[in-house]
DORO-952957 format. One record per atom (N, C-alpha, C): residue in three letters; y, z, x. Coordinates in Angstrom, 2 decimals. Last residue first. Example, Ala and Ser with C-alpha at 12.3 -4.5 7.8 and 13.67 -1.06 7.14 Angstrom:
2
('ser' (-2.25 7.08 12.85)) ('ser' (-1.06 7.14 13.67)) ('ser' (0.03 7.87 12.90)) ('ala' (-5.69 7.80 13.19)) ('ala' (-4.50 7.80 12.30)) ('ala' (-3.30 7.80 13.20)) 
This chain:
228
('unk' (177.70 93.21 136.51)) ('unk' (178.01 92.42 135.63)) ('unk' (179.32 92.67 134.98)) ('unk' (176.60 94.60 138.98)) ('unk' (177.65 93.71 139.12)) ('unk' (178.28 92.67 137.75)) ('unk' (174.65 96.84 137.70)) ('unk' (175.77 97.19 138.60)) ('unk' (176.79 95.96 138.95)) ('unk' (173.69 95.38 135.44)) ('unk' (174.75 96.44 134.84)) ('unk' (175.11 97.07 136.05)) ('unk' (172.35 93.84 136.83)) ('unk' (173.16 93.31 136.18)) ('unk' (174.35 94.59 135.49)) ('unk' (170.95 95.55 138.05)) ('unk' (171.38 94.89 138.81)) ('unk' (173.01 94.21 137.92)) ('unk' (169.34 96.49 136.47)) ('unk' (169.77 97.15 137.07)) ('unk' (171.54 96.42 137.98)) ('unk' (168.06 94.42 135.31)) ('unk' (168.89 95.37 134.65)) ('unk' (169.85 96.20 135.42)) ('unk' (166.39 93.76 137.17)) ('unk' (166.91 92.51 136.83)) ('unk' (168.04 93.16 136.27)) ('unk' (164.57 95.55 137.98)) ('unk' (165.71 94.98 139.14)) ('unk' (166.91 94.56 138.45)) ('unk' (163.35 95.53 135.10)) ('unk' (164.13 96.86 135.39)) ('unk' (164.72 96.59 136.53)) ('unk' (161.86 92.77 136.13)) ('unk' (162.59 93.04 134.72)) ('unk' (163.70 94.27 134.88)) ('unk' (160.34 93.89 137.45)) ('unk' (161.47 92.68 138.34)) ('unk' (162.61 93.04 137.28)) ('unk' (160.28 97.27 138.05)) ('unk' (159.13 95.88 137.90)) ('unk' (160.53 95.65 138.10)) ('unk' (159.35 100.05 140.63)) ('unk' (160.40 99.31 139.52)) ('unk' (159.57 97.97 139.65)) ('unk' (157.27 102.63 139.86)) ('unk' (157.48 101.53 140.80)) ('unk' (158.27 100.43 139.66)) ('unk' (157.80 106.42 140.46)) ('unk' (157.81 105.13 138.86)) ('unk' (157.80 103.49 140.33)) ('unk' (159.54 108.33 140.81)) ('unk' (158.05 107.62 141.90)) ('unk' (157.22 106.95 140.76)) ('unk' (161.83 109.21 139.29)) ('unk' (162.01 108.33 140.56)) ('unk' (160.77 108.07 141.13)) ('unk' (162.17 109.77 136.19)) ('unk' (160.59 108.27 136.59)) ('unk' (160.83 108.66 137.85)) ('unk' (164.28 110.33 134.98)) ('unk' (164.55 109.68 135.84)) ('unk' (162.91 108.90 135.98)) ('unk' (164.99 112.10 132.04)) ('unk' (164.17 111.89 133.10)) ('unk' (164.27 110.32 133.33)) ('unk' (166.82 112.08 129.45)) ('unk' (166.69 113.16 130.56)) ('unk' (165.86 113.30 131.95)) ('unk' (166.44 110.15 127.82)) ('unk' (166.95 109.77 128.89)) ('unk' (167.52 111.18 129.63)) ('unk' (166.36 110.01 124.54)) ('unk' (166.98 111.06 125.58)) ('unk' (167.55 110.73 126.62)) ('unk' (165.18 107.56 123.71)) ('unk' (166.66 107.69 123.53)) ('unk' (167.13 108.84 124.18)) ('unk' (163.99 106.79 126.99)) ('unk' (164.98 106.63 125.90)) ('unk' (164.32 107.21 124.66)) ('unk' (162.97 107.64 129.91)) ('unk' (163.01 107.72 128.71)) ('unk' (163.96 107.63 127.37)) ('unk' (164.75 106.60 132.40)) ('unk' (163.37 106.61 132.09)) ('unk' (162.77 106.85 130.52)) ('unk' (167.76 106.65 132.71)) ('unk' (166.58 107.29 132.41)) ('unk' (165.86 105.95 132.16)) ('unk' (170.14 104.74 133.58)) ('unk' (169.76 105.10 132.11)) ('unk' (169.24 105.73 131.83)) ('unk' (171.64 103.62 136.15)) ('unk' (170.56 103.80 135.66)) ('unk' (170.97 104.85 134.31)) ('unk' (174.39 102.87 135.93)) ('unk' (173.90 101.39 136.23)) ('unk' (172.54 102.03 136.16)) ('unk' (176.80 104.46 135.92)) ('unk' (176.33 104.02 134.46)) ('unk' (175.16 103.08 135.02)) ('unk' (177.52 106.43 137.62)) ('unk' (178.37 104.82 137.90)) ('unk' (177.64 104.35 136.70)) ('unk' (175.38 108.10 137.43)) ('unk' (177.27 108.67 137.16)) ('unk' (177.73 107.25 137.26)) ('unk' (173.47 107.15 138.11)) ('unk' (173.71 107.28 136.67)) ('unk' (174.98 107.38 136.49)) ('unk' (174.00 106.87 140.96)) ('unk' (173.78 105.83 140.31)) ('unk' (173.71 105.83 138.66)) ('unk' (173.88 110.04 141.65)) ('unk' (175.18 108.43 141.95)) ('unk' (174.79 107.46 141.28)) ('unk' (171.46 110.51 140.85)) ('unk' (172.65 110.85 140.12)) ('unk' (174.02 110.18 140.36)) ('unk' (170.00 109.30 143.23)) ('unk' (169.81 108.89 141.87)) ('unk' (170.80 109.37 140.47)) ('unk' (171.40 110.24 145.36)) ('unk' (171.18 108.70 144.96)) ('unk' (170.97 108.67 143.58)) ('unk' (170.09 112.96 145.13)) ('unk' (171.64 112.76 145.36)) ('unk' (171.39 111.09 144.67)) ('unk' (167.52 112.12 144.87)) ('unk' (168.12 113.06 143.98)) ('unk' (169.70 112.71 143.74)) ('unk' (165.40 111.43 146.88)) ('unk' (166.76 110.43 146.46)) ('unk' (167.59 110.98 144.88)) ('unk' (163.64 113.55 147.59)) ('unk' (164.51 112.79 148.52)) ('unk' (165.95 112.19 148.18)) ('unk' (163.40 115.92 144.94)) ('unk' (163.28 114.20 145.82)) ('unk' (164.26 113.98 146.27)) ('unk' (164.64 118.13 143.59)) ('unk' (163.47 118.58 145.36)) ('unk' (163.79 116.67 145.68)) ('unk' (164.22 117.40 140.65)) ('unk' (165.19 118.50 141.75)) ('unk' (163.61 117.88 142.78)) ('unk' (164.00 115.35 138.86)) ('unk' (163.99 114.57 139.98)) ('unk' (164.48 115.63 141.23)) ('unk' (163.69 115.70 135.78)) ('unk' (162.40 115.23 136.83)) ('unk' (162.44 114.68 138.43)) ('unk' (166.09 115.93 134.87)) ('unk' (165.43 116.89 134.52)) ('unk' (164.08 117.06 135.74)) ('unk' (168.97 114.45 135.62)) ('unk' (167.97 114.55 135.16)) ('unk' (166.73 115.46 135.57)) ('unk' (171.72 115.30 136.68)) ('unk' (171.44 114.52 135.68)) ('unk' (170.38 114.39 135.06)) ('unk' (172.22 116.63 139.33)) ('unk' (171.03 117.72 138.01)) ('unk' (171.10 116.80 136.74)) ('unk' (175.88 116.36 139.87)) ('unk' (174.50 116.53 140.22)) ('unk' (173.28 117.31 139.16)) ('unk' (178.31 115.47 139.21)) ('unk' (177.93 117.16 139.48)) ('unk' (176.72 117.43 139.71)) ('unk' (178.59 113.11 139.78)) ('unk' (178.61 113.58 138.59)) ('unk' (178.56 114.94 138.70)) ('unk' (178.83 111.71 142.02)) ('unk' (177.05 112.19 141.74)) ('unk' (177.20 112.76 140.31)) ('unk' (180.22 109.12 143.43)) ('unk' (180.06 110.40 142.70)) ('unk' (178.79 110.81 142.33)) ('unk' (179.81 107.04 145.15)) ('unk' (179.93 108.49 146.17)) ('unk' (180.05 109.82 144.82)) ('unk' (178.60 103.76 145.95)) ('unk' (179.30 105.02 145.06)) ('unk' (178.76 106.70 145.57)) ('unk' (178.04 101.18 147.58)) ('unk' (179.08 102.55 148.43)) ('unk' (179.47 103.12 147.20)) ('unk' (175.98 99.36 147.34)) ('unk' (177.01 99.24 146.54)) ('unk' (178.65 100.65 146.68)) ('unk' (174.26 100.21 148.95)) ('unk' (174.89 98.55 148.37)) ('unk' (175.97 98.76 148.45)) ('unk' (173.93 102.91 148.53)) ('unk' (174.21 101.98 150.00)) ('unk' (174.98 100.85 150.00)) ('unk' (172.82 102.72 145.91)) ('unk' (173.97 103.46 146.35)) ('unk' (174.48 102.87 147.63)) ('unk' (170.52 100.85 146.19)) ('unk' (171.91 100.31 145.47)) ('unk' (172.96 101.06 145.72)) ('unk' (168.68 102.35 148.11)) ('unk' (169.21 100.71 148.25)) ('unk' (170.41 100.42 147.53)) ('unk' (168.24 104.70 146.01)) ('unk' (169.17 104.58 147.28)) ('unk' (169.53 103.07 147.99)) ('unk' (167.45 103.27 143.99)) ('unk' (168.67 104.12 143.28)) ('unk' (169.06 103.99 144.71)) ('unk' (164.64 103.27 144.90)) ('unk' (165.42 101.27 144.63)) ('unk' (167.30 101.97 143.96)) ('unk' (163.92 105.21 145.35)) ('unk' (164.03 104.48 146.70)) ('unk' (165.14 103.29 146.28)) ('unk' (163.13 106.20 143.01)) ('unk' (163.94 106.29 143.31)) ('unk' (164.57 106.01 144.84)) ('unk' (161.50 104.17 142.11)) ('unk' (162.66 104.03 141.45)) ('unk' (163.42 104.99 142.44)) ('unk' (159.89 102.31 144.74)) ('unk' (160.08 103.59 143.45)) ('unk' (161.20 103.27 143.03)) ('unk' (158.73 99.27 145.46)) ('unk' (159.85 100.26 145.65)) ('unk' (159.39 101.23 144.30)) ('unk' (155.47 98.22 147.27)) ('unk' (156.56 98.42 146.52)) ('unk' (157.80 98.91 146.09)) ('unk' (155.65 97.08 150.77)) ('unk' (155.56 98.23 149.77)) ('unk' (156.11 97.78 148.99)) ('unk' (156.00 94.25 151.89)) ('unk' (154.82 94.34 151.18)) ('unk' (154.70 95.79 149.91)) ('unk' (157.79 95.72 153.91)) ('unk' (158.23 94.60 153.30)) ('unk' (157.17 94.41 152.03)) ('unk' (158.12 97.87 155.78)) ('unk' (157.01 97.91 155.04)) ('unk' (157.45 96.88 154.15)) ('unk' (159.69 98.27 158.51)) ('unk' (160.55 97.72 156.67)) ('unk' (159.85 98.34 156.01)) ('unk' (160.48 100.01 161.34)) ('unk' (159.28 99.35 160.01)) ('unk' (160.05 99.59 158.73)) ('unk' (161.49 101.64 162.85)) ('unk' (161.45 100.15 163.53)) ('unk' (160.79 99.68 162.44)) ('unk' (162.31 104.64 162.45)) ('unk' (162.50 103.32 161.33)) ('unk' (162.92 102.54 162.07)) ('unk' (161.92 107.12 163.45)) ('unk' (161.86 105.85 164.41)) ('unk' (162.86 104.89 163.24)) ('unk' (161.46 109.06 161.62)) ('unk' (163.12 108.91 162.46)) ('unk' (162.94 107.61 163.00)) ('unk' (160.78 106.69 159.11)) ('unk' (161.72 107.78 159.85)) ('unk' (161.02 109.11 160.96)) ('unk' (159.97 104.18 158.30)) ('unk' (159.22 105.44 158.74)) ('unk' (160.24 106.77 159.75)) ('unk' (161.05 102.31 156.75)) ('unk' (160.43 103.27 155.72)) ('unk' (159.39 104.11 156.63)) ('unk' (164.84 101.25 157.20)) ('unk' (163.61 101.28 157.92)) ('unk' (162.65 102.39 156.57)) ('unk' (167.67 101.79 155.95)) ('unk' (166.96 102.37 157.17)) ('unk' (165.69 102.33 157.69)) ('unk' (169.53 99.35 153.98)) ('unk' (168.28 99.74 154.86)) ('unk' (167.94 100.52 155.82)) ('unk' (172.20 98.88 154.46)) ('unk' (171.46 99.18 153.35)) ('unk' (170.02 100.10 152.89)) ('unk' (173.58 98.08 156.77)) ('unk' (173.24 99.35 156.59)) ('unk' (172.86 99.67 155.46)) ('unk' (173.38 95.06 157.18)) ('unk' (174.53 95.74 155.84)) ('unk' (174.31 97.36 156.42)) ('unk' (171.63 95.10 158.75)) ('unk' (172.49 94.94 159.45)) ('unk' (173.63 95.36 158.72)) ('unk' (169.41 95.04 156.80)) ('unk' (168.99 96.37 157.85)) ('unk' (170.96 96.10 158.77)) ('unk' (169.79 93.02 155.68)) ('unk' (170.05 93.81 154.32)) ('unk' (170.00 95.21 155.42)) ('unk' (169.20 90.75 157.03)) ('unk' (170.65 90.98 156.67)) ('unk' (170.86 92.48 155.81)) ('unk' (166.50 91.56 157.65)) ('unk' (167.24 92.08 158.51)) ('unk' (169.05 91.94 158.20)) ('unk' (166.04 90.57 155.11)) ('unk' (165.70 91.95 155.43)) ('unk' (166.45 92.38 156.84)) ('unk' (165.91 87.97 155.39)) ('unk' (166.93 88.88 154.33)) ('unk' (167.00 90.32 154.66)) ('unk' (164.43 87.52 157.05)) ('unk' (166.21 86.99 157.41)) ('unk' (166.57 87.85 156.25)) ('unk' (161.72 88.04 155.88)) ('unk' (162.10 88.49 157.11)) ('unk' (164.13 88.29 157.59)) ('unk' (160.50 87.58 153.40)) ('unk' (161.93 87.70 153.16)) ('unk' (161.96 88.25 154.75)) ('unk' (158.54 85.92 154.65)) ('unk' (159.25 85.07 153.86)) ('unk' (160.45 85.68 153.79)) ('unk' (157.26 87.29 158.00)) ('unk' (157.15 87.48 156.80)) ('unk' (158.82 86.38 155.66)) ('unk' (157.75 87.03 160.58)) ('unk' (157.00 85.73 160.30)) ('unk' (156.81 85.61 158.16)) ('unk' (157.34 90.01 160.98)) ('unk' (157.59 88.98 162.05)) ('unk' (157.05 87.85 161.09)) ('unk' (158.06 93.00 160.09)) ('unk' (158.28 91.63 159.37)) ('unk' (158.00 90.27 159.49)) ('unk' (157.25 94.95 161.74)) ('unk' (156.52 94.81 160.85)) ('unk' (156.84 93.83 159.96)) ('unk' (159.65 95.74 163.55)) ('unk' (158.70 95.25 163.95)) ('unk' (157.71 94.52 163.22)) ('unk' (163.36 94.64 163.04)) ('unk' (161.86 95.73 162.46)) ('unk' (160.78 95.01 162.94)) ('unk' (165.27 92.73 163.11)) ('unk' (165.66 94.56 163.31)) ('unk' (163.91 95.39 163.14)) ('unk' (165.16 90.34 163.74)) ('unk' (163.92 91.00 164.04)) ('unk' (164.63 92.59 164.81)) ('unk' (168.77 89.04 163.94)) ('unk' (167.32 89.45 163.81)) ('unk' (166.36 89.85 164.41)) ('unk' (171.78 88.85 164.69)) ('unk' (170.86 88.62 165.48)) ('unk' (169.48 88.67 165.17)) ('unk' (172.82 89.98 162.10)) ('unk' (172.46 90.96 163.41)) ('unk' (171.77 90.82 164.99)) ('unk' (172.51 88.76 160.13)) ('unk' (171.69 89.24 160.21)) ('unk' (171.24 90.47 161.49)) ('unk' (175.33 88.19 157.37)) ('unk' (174.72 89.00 159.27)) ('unk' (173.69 89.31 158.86)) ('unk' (175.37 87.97 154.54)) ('unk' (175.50 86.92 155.53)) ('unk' (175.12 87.25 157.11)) ('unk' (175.47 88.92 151.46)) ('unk' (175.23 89.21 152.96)) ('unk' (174.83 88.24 153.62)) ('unk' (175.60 88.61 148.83)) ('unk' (175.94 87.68 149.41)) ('unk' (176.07 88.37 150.97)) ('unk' (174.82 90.21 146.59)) ('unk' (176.09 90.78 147.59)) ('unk' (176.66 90.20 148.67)) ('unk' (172.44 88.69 145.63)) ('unk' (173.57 89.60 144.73)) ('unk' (175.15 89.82 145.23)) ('unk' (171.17 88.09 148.19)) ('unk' (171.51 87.03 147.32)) ('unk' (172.51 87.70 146.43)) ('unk' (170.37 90.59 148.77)) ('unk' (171.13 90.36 150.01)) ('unk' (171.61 88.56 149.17)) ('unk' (169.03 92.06 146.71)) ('unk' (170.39 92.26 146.67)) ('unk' (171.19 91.50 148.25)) ('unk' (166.78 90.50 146.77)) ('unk' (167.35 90.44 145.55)) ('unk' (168.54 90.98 145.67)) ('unk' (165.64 90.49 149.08)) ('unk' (166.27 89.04 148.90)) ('unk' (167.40 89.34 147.50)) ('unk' (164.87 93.62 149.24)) ('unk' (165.90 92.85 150.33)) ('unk' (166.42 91.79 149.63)) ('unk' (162.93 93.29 147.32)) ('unk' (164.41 93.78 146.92)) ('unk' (165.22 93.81 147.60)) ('unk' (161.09 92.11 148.43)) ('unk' (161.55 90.94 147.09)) ('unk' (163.07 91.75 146.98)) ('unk' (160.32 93.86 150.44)) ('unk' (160.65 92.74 150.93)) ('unk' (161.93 92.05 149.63)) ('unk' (159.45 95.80 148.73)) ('unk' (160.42 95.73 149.73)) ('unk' (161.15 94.49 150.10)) ('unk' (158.77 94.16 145.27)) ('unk' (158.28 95.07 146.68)) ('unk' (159.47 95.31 147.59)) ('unk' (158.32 94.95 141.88)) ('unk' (158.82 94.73 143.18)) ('unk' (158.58 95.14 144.37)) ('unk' (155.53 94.42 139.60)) ('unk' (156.46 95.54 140.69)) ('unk' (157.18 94.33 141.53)) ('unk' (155.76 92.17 137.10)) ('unk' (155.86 92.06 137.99)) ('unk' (156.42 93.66 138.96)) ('unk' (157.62 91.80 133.99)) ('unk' (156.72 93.04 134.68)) ('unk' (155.84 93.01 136.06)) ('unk' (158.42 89.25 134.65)) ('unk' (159.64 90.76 134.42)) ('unk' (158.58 91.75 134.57)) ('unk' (158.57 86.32 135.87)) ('unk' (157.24 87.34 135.93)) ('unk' (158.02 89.14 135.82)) ('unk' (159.68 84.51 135.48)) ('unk' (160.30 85.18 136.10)) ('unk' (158.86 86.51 136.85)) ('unk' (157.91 80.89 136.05)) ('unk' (158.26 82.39 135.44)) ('unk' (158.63 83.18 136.24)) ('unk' (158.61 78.45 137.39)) ('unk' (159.94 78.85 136.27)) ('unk' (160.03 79.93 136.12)) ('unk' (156.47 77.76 138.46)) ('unk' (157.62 78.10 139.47)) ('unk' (159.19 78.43 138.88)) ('unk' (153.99 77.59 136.93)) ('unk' (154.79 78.67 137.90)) ('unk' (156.12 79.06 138.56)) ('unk' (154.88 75.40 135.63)) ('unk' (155.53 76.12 135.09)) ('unk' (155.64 77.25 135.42)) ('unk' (154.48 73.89 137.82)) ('unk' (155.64 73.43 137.18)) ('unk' (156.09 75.07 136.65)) ('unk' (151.56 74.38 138.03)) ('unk' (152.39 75.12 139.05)) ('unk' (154.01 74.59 138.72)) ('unk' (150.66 73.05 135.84)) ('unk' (150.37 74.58 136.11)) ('unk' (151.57 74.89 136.99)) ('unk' (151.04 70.50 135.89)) ('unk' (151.69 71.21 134.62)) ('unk' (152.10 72.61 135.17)) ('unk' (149.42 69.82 138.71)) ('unk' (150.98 69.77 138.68)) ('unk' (151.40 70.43 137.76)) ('unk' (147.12 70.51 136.93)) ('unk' (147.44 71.17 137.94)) ('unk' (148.79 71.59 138.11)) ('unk' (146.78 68.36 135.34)) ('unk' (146.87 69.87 134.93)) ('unk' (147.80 71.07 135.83)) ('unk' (146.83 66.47 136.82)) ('unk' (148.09 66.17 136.29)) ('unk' (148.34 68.07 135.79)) ('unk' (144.39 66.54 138.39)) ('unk' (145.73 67.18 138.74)) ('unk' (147.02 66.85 138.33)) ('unk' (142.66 66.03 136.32)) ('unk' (142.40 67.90 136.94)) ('unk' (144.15 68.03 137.69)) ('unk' (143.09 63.95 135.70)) ('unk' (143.39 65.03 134.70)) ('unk' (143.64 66.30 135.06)) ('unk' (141.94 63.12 138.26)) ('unk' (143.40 62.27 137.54)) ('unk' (143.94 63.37 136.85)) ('unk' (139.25 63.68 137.95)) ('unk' (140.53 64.12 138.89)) ('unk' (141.68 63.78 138.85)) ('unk' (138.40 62.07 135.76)) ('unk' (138.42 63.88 135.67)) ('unk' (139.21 64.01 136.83)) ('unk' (138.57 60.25 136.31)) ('unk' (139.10 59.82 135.64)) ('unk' (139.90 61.69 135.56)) ('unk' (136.27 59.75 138.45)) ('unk' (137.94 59.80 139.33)) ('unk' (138.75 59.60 137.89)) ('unk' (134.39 59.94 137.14)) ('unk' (134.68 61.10 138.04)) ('unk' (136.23 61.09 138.62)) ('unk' (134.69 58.03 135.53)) ('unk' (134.45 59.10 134.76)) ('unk' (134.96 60.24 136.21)) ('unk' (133.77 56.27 137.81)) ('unk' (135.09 55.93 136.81)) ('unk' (135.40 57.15 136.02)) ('unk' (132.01 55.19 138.89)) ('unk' (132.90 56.02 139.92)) ('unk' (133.75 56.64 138.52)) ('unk' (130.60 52.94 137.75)) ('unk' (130.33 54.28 137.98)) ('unk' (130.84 55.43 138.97)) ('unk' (132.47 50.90 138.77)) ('unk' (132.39 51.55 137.20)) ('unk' (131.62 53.12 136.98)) ('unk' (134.37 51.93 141.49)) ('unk' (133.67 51.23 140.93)) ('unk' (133.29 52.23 139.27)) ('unk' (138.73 52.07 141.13)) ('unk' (136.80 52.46 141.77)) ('unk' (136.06 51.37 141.61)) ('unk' (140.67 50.11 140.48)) ('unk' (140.84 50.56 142.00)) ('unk' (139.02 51.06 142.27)) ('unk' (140.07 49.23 137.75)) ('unk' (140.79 48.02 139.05)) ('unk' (140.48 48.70 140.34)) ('unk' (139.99 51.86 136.58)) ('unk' (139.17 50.91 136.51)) ('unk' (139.16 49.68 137.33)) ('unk' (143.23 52.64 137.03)) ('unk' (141.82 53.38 137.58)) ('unk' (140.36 52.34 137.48)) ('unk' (145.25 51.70 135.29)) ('unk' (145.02 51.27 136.98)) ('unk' (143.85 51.40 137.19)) ('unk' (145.04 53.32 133.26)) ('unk' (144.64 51.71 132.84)) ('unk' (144.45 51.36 134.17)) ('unk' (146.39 55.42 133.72)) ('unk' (144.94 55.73 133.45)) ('unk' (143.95 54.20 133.38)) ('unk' (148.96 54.23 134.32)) ('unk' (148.31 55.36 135.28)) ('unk' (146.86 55.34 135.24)) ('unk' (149.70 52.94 131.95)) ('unk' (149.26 52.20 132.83)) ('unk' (148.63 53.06 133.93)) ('unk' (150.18 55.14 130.63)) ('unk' (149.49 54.57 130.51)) ('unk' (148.43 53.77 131.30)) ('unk' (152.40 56.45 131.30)) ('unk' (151.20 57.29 131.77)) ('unk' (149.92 56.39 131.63)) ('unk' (154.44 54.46 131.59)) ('unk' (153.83 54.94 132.83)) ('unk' (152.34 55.54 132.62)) ('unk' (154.57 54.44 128.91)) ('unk' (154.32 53.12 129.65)) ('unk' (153.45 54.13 130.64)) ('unk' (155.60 57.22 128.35)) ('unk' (154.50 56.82 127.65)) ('unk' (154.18 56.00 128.35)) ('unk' (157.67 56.98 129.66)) ('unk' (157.16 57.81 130.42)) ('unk' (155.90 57.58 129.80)) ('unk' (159.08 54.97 128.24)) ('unk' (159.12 54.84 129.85)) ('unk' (158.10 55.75 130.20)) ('unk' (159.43 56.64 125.83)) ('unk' (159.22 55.22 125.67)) ('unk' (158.71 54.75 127.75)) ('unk' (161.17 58.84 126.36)) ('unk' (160.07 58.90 126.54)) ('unk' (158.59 57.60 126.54)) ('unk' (163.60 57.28 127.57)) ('unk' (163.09 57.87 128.31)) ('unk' (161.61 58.13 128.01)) ('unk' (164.39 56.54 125.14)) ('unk' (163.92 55.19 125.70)) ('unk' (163.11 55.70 127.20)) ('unk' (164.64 58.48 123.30)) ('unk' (163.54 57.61 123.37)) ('unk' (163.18 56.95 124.20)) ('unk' (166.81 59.37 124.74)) ('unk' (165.72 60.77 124.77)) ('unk' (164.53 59.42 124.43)) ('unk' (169.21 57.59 124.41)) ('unk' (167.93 58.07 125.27)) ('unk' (167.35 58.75 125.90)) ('unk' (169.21 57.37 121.34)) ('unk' (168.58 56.40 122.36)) ('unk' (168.15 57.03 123.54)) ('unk' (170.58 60.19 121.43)) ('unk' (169.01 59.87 121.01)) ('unk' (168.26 58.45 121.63)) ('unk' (173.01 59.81 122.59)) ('unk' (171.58 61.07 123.50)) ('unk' (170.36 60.70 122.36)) ('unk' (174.01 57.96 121.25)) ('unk' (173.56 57.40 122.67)) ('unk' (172.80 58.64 123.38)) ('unk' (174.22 59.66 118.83)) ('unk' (173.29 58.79 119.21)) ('unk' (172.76 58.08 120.17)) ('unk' (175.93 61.83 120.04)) ('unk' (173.97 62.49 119.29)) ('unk' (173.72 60.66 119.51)) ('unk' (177.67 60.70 122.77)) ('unk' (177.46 61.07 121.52)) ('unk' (175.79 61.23 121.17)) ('unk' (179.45 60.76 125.96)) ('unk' (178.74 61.14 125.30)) ('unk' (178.78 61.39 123.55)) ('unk' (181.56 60.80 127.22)) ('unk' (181.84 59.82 126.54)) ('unk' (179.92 59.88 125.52)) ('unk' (182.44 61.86 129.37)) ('unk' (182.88 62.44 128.30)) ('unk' (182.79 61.57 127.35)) ('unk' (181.59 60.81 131.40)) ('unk' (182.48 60.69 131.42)) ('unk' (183.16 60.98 130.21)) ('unk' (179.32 62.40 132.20)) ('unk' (180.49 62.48 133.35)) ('unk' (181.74 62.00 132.95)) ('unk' (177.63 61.48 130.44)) ('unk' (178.03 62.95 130.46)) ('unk' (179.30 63.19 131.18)) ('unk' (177.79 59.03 131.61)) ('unk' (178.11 58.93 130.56)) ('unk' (178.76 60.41 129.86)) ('unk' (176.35 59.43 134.27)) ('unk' (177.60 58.87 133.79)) ('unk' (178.20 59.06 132.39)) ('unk' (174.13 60.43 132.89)) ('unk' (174.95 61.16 133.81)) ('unk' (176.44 60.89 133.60)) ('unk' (172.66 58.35 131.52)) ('unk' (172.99 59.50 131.06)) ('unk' (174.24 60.09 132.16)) ('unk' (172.73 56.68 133.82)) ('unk' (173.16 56.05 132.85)) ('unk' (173.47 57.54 131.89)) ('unk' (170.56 58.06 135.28)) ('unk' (171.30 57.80 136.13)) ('unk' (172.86 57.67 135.03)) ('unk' (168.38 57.69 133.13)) ('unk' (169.20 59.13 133.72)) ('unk' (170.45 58.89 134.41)) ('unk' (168.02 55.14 133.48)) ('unk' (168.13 55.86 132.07)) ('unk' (168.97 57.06 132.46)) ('unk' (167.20 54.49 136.00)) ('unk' (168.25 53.74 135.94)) ('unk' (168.59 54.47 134.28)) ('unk' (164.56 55.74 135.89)) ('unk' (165.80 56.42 136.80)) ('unk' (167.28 55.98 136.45)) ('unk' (163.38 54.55 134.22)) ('unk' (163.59 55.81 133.82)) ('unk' (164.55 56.17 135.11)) ('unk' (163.15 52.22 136.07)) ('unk' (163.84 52.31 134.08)) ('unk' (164.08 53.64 134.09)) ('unk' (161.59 52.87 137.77)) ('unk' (163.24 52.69 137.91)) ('unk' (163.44 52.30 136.63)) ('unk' (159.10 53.47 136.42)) ('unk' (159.69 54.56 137.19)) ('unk' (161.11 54.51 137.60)) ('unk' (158.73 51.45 135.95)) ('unk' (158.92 52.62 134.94)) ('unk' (159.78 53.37 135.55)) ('unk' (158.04 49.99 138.18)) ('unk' (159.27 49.34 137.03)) ('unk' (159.60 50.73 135.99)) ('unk' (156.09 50.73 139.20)) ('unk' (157.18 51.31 139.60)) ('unk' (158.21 51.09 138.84)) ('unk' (154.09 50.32 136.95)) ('unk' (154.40 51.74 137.14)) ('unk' (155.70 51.91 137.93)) 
């Protein structure tokens, strides 16, 4: 097994170079795509062939099923850690990381601008994103509290990007049909007038949604048609 394991390193390693040196062709990438899986077949083999040497015989079935249970496992969380998950809400917290990674904010200000983050994952982003002035906190007037865990509305996630992103036209204001009296009215017509929201309803797109909760997918858009 370890011999596999440095065949297959000493295979990649050998790819690299080879990529590196422009010297790549379909057949030396087919050799080895085989010789890689040729290595990984060995390995798994001998993996399941070990097991009988290490229990006893009536051990063998049970430690054969935990072998399986966590090769599954490992599969599982492999491929957790790829999905984007686009319908997914966003929360406070996820839309701190998502535009303090976008806009590359770097001050945090010293941290722990907010009481309610202490220890929380996006806690450094959030206070880079409270030190941008992006952020005012979600209990006004005090706003010592992120609420990192809330989700965002749409039209909460229109004022985060106006802030972001400093646009100041509104277009003449009344872009959409569903949004007189909210809070983020102004915001949310700055952000159509700069083209980066669309409505809520297509192909009209006379309404806004703003107490709609944005998924990752609609961040993901958003985002891209404000810095793309």
């Amino acid at each position: 097994m370890i011999s596999t394991d440095l065949g297959r390193a000493v295979a990649f390693a050998w790819i690299t170079v080879v990529v590196a040196t422009e010297q790549m062709t379909l057949m030396i990438l087919y050799l080895s795509v085989f010789a890689v899986g040729v290595l990984e077949t060995i390995f798994d083999t001998a993996s399941m062939s070990i097991t009988p040497s290490l229990v006893q015989r009536d051990q063998l079935e049970r430690a054969n099923a935990r072998i399986s249970g966590a090769l599954i496992a490992a599969l599982l969380l492999y491929a957790a850690e790829r999905l984007f998950c686009p319908d997914d809400f966003v929360t406070r917290g996820q839309m701190a990381a998502f535009l303090v990674r976008a806009l590359g904010y770097t001050d945090n200000g010293g941290g722990d601008l907010f009481i309610d983050d202490d220890g929380h994952t996006f806690e450094n982003d959030i206070d880079k994103l409270g030190t941008a002035g992006v952020t005012k906190g979600c209990n006004p007037p005090d706003n010592d509290r992120f609420c990192p865990d809330d989700r965002v509305t749409r039209g909460a996630m229109a004022a985060f990007l106006v802030r972001a992103l400093g646009y100041t036209d509104n277009g003449g204001g009344n872009l959409f049909i569903d949004d007189d009296g909210s809070t983020f009215e102004n915001d949310i017509d700055r952000l159509a007038t700069a083209g980066v929201a669309k409505g809520c309803n297509p192909p009209v797109n006379d309404k806004f949604c703003p107490d709609d909760f944005v998924t990752r997918g609609q961040m993901a858009a958003f985002l891209h048609r404000a810095l793309g």
